[in-house]
Backbone as CSV, one residue per row, in Angstrom:
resi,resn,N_x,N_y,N_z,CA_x,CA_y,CA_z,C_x,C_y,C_z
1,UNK,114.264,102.397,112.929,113.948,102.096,111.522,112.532,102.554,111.195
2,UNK,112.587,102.878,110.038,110.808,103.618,109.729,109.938,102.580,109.175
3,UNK,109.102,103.266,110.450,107.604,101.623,110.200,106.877,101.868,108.732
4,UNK,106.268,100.398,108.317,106.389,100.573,107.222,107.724,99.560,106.242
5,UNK,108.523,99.528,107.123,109.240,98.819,106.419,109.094,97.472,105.759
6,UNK,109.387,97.351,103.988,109.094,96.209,103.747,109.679,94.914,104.174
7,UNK,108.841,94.032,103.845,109.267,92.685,104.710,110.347,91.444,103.334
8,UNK,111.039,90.496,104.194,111.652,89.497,102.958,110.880,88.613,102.879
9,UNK,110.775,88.558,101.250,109.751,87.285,100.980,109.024,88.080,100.382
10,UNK,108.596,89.326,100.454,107.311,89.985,99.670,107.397,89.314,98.350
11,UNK,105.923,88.951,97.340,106.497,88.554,96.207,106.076,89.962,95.458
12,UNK,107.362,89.752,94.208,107.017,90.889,93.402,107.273,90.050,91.642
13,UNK,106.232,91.041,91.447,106.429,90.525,89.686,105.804,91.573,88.716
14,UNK,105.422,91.458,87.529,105.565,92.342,86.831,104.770,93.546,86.837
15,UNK,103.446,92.487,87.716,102.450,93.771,87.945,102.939,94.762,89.254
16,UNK,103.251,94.225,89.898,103.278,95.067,91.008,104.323,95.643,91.340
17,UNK,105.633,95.655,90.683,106.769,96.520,89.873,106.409,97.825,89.082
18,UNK,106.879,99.192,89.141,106.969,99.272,87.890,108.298,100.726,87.874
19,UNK,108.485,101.273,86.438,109.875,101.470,85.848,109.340,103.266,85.649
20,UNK,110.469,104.025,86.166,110.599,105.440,85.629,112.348,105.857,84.998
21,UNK,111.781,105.572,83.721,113.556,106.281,82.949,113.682,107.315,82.446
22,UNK,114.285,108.741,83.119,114.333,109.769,82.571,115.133,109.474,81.547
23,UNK,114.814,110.787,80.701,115.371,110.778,79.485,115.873,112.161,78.812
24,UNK,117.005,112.501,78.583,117.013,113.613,77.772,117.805,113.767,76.625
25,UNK,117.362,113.954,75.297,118.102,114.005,74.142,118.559,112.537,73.790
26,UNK,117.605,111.481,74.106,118.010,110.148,74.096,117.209,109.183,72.553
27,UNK,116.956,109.962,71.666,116.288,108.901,70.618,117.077,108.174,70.514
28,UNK,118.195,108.111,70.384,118.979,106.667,69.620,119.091,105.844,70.222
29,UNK,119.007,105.602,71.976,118.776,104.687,72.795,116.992,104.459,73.622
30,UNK,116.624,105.068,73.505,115.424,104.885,74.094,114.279,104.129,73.852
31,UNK,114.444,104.041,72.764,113.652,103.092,72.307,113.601,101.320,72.924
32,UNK,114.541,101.368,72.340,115.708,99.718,72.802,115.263,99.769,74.478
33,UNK,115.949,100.112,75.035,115.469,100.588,76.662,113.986,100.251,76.961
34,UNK,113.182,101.356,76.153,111.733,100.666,76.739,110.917,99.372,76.018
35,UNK,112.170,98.743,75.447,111.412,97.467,74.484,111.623,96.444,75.608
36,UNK,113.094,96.659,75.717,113.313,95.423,76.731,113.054,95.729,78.285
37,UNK,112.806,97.073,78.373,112.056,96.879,79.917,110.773,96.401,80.133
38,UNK,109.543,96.901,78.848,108.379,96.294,78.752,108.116,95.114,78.774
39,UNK,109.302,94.459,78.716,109.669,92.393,78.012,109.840,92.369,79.780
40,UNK,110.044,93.428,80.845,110.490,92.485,81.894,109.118,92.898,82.974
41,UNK,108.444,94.329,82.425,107.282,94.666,83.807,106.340,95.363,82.633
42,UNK,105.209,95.321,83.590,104.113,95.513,82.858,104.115,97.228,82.625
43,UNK,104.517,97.974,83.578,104.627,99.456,83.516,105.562,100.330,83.726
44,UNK,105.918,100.833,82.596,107.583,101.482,82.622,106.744,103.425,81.589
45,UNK,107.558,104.107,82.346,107.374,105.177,82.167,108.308,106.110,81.702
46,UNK,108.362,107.076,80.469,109.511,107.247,80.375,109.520,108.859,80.449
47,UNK,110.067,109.424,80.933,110.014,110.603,81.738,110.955,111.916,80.795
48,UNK,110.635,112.621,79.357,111.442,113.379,78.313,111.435,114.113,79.142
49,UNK,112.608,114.762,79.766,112.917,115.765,80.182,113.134,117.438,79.555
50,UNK,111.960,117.280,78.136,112.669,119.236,77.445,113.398,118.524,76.544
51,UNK,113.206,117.851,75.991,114.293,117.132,74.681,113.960,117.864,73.568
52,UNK,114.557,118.423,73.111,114.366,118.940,71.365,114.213,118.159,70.445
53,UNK,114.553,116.766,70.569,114.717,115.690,69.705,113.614,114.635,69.588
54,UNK,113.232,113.443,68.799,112.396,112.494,69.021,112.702,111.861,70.282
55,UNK,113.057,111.733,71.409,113.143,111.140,72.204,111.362,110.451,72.686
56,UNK,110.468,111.239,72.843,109.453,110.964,73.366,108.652,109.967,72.311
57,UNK,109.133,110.152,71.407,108.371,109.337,69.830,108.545,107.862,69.883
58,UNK,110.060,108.203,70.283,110.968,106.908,70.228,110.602,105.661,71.404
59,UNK,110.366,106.664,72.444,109.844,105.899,73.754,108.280,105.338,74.221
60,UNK,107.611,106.229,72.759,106.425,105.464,72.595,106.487,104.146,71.520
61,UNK,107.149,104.452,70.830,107.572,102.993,69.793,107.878,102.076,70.705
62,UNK,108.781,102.418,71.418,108.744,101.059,72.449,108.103,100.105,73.309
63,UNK,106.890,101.424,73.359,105.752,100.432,74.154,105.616,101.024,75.883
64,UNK,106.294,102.048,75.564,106.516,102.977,77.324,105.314,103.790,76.967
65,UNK,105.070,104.302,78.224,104.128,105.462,78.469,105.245,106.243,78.729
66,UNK,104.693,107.920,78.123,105.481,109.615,78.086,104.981,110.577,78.568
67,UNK,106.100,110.802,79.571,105.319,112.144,80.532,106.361,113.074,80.058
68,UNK,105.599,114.336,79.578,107.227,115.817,79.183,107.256,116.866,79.664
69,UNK,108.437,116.964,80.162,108.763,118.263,80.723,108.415,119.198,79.635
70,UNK,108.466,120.357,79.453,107.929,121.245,78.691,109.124,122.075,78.389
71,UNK,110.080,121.776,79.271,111.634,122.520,79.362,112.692,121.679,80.105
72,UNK,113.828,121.936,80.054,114.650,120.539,80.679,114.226,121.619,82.520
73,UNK,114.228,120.299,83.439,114.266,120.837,84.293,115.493,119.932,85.341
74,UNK,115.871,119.209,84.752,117.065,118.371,85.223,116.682,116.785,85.759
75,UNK,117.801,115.789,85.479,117.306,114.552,86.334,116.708,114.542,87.315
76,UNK,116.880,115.241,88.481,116.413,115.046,89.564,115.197,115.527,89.585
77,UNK,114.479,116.510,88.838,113.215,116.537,88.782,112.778,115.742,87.875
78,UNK,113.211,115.294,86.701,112.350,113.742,85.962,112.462,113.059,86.604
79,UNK,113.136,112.362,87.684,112.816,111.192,88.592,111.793,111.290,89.422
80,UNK,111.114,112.949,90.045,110.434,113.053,91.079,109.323,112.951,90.281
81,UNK,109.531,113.201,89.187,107.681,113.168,88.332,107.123,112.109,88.125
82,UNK,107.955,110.627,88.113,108.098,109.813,87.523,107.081,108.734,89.104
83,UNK,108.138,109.296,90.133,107.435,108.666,91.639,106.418,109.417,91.359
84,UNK,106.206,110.145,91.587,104.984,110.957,91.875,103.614,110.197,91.421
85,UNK,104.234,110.109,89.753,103.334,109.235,88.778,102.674,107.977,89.382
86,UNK,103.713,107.278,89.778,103.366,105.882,90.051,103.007,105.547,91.827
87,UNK,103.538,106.607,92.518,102.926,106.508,94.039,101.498,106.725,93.869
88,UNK,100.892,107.370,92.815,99.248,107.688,92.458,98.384,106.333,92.260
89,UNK,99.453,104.960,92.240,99.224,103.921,91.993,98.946,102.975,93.134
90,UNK,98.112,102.752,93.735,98.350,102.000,95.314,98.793,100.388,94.714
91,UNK,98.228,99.729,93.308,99.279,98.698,93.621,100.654,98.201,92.995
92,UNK,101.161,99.695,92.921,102.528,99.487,92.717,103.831,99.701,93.925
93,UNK,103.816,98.465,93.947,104.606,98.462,95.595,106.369,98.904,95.705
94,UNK,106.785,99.043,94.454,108.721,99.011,94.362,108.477,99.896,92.421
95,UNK,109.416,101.137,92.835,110.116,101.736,91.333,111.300,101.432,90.785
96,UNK,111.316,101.054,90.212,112.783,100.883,89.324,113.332,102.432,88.639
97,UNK,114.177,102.526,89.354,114.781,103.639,87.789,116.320,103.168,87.387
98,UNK,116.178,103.430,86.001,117.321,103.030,85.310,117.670,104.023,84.303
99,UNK,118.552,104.406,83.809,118.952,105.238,82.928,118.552,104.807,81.218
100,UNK,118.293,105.913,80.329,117.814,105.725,78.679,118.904,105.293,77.711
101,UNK,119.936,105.256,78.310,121.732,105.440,77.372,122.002,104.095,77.321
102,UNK,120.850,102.947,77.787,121.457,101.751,77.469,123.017,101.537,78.687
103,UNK,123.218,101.694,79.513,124.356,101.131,80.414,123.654,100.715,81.541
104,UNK,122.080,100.415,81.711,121.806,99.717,82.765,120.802,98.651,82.291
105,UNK,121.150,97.435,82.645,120.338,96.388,81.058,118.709,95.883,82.121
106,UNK,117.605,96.036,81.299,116.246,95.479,81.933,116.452,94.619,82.270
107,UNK,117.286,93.165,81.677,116.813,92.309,81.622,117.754,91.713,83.139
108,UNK,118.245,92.745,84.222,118.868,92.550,84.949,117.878,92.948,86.138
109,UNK,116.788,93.482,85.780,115.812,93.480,86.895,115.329,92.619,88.367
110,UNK,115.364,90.978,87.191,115.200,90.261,88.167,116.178,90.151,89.183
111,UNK,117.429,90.606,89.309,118.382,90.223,90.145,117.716,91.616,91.713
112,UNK,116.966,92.434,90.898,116.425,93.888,92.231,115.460,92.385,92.558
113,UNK,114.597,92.216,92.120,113.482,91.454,92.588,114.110,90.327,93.656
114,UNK,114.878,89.618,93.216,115.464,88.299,94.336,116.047,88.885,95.616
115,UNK,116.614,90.462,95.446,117.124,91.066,96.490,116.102,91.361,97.095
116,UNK,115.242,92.043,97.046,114.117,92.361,97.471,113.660,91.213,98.169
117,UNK,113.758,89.732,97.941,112.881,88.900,98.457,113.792,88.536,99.664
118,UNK,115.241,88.593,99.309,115.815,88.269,100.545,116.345,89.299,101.989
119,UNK,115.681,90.469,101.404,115.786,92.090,102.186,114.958,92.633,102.884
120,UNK,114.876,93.145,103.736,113.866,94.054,104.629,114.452,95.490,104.208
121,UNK,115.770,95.515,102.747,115.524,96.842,102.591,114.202,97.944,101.827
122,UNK,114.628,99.149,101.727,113.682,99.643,101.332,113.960,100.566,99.904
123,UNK,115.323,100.681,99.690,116.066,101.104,98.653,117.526,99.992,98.470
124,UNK,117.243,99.882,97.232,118.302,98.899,96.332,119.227,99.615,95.598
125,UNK,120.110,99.745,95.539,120.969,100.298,94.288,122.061,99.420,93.436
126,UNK,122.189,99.674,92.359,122.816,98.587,92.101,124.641,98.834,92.102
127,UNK,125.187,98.014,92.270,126.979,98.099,92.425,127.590,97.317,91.041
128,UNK,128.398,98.470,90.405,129.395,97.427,89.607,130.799,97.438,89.913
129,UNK,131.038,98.123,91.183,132.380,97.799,91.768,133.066,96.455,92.712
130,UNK,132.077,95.309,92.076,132.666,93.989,92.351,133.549,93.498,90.759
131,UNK,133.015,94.413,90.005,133.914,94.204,88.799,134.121,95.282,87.936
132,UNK,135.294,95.938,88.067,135.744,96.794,87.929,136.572,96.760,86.513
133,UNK,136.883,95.535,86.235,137.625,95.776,85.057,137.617,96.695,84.117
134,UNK,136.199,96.767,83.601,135.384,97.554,82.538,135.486,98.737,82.540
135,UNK,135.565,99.544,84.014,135.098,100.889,84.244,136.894,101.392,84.102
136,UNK,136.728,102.529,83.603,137.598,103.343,83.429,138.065,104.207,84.809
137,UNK,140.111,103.752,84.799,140.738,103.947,86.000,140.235,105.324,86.796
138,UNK,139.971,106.460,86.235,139.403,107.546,86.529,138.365,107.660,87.372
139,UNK,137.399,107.011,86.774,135.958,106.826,87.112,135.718,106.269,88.330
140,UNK,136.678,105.010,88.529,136.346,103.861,89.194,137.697,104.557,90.824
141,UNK,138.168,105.093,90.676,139.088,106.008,91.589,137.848,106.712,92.235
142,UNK,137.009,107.641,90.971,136.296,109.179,91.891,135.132,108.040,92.535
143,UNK,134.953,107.326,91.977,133.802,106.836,92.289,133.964,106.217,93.675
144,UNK,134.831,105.477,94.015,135.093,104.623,95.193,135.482,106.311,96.453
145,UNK,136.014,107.066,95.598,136.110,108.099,97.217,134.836,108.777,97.247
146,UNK,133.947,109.059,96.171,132.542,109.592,96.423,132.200,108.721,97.751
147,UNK,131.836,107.425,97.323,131.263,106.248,97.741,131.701,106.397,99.421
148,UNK,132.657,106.346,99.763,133.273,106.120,100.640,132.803,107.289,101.700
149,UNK,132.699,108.050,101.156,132.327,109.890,101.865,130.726,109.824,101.984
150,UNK,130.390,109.459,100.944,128.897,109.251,101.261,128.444,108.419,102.004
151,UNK,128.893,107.048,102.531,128.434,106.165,103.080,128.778,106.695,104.258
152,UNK,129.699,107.002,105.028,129.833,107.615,106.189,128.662,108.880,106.612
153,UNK,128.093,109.653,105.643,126.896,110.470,105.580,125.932,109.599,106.021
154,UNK,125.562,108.517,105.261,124.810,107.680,105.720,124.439,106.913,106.861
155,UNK,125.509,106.216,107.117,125.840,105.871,108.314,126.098,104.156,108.044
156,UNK,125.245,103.897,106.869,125.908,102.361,106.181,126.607,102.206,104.624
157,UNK,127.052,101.556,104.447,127.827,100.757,103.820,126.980,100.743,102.079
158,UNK,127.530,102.071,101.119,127.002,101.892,99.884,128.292,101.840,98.854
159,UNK,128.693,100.930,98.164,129.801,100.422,97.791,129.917,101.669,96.386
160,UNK,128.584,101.635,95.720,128.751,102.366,94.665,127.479,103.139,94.351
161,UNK,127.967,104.705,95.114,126.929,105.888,94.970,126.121,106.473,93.961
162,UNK,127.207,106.107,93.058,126.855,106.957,91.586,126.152,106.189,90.758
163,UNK,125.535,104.957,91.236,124.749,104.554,89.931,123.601,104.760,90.144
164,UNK,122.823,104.599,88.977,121.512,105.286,88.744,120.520,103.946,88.945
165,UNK,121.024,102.652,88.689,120.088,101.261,88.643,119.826,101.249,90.113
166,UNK,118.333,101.405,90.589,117.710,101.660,92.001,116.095,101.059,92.000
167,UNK,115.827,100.682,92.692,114.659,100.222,93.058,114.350,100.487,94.447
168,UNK,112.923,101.251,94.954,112.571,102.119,95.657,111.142,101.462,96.197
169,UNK,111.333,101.398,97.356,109.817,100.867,98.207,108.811,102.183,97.980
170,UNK,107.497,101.597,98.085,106.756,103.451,97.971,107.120,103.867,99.331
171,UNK,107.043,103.341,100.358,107.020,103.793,102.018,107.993,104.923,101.971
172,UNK,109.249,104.494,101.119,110.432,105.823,100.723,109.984,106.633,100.060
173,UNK,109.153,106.208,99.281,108.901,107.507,97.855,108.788,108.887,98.550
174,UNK,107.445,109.337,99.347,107.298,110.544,99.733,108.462,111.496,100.167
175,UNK,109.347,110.856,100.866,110.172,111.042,101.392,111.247,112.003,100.186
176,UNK,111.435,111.463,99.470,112.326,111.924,98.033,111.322,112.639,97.025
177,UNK,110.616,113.173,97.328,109.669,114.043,96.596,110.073,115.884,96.536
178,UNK,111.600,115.887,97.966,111.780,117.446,97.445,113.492,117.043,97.385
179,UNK,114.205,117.857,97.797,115.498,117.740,97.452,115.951,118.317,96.119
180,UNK,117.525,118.530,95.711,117.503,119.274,94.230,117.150,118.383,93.383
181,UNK,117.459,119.040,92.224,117.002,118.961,90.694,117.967,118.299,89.576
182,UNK,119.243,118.694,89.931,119.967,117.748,89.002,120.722,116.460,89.265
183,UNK,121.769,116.364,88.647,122.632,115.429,89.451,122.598,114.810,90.506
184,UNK,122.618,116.195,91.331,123.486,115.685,92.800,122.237,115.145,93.564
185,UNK,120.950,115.470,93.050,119.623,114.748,93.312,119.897,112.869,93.842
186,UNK,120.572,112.148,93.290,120.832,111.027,93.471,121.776,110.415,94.106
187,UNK,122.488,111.098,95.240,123.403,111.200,96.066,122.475,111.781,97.122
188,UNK,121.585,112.821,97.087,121.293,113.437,98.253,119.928,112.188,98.124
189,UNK,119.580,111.786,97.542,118.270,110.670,97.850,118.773,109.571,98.955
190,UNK,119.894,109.205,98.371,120.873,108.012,99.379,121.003,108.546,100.999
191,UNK,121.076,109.948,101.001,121.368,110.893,101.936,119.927,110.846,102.811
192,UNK,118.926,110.945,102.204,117.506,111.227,103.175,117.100,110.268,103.086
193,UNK,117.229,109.159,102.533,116.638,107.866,102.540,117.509,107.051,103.932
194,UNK,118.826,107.298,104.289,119.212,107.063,105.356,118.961,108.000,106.702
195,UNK,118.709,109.235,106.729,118.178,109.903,107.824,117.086,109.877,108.198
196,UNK,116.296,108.831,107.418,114.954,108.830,107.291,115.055,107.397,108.462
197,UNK,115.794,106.771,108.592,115.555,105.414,109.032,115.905,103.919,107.989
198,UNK,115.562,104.126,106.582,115.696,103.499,105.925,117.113,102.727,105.488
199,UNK,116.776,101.218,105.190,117.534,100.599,104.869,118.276,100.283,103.539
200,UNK,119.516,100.447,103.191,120.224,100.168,101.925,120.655,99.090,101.400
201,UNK,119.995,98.908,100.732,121.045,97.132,100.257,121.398,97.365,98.837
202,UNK,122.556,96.870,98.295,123.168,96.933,97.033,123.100,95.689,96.094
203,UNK,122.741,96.110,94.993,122.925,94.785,94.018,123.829,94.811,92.624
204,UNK,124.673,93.416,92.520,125.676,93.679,91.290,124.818,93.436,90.259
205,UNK,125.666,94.285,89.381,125.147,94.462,88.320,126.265,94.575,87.327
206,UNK,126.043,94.646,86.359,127.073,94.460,84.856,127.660,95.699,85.031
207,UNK,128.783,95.989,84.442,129.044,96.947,84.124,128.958,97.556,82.274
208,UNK,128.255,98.394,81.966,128.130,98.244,80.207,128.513,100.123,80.132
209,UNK,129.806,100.635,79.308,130.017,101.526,78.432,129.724,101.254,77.313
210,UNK,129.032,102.085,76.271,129.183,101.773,75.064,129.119,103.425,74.327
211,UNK,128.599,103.807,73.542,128.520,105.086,72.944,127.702,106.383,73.763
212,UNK,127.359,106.071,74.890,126.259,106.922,75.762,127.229,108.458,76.000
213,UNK,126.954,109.655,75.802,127.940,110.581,76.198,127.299,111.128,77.436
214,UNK,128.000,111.252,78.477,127.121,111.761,79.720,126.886,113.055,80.297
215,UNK,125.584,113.378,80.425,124.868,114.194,80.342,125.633,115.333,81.795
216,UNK,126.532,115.096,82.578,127.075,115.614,83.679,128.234,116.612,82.627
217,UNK,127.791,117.913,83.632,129.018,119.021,83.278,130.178,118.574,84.492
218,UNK,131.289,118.883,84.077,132.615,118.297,85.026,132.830,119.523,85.922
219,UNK,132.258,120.584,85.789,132.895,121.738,86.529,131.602,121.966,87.159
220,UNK,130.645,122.509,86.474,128.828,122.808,87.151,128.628,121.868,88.228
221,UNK,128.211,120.231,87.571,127.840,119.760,88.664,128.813,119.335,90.039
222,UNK,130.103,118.708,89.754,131.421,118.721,90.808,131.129,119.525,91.839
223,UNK,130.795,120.857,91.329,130.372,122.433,92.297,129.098,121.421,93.197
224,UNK,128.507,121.169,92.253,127.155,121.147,92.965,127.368,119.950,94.158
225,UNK,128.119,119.107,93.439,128.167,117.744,94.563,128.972,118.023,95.464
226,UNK,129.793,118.928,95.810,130.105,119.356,96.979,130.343,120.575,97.547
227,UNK,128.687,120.917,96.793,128.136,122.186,97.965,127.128,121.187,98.864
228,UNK,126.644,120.093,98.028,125.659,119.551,98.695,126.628,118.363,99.807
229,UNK,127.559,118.043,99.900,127.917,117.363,100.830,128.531,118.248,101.808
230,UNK,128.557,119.552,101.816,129.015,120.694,103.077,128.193,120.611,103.820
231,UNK,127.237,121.030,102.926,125.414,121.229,103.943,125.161,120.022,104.584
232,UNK,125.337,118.629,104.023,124.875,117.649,104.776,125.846,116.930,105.954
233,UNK,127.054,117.528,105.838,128.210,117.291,106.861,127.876,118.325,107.823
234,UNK,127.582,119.457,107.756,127.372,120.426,108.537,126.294,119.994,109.309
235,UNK,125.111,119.101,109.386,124.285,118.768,110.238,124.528,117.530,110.425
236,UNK,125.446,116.624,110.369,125.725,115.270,110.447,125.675,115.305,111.868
């Protein structure tokens, strides 16, 4: 296991938390997002990825700090800008990232924090496949055989790969500072965060659809998520 590892019991609270939500083409939700994340930690960051739109306007109304890409360069590089940002921080000890589309709620934070207190992990992700009702038969099918394929990559037990609600020790951060750029960026993090030594623990969380349209191409990235699980089976 990689030394360094955090301990259970650490206390965490608002200061010593803090939040990176990429964002792209997101005014109509972003705002909302960084109102009620600001209501839960003192520092939330919101990461415009190349948006053509008010997105960055919107995310200052809220009370977030705005870092901008200058061109989209994909999720997986707004998440790395976002650590980057806040590892510059020595007392920010755990990142949150959560998505701008409103389907991952702030005010569910505290449930990373209590995990955290009862964990020696070092990455959290959150699971809504203890309740499945919500999620659409499709989804909740690809999702459980992603899940299933990836955790064996891993070598432990991640119920639900594909969500974006995560909270990140810094001791991991460096670690996830290269890897790709889009999508499949958040699958291969799960991926080096376990070859690394590091520990996974999962937390439930709500499940919320509402009007968000998602930013994943069905044919582009699919390609991408399993070119990137060849390469990482190929050295397993």
């Amino acid at each position: 296991m990689e030394s360094g590892v955090p301990k259970a019991g650490r206390p965490l609270d608002r200061t010593n938390v803090a939040a990176v939500i990429p964002a792209y083409h997101e005014e109509a939700h972003v705002r909302g997002v960084a109102e009620r994340a600001c209501a839960q930690i003192d520092r939330v960051v919101v990461i415009d990825d190349g948006s053509g739109d008010a997105t960055a306007a919107r995310a200052r109304e809220g009370g977030a700090e705005v870092i901008m890409h200058p061109e989209n360069r994909g999720k997986g590089e707004a998440i790395k800008t976002g650590l980057r940002h806040w590892l510059a921080q020595a007392e920010i000890e755990f990142v949150l990232l959560f998505d701008a589309d409103g389907q991952h709620l702030p005010e569910e934070i505290s449930r990373f924090f209590a995990a955290a207190a009862a964990s020696e992990a070092s990455l959290f992700i959150g699971t809504r496949m203890h309740d499945v009702r919500h999620m659409p038969f499709v989804r909740r099918t690809v999702n459980r055989y992603v899940s299933r394929r990836i955790s064996r990559l891993c070598g432990q037990q991640v119920p639900d790969t594909q969500c974006g609600y995560r909270m990140i020790h810094r001791t991991l951060v460096p670690h996830l500072l290269a890897g790709t750029s889009r999508f499949d960026y958040e699958t291969e993090m799960l991926i080096i965060a376990s070859r690394a030594g590091f520990r996974i623990a999962s937390v439930p969380i709500s499940t919320i659809y509402s009007d968000e349209l998602s930013s994943i191409h069905p044919v582009r990235d699919t390609i991408r998520f399993f070119r990137l699980m060849r390469r990482y089976e190929k050295t397993a």
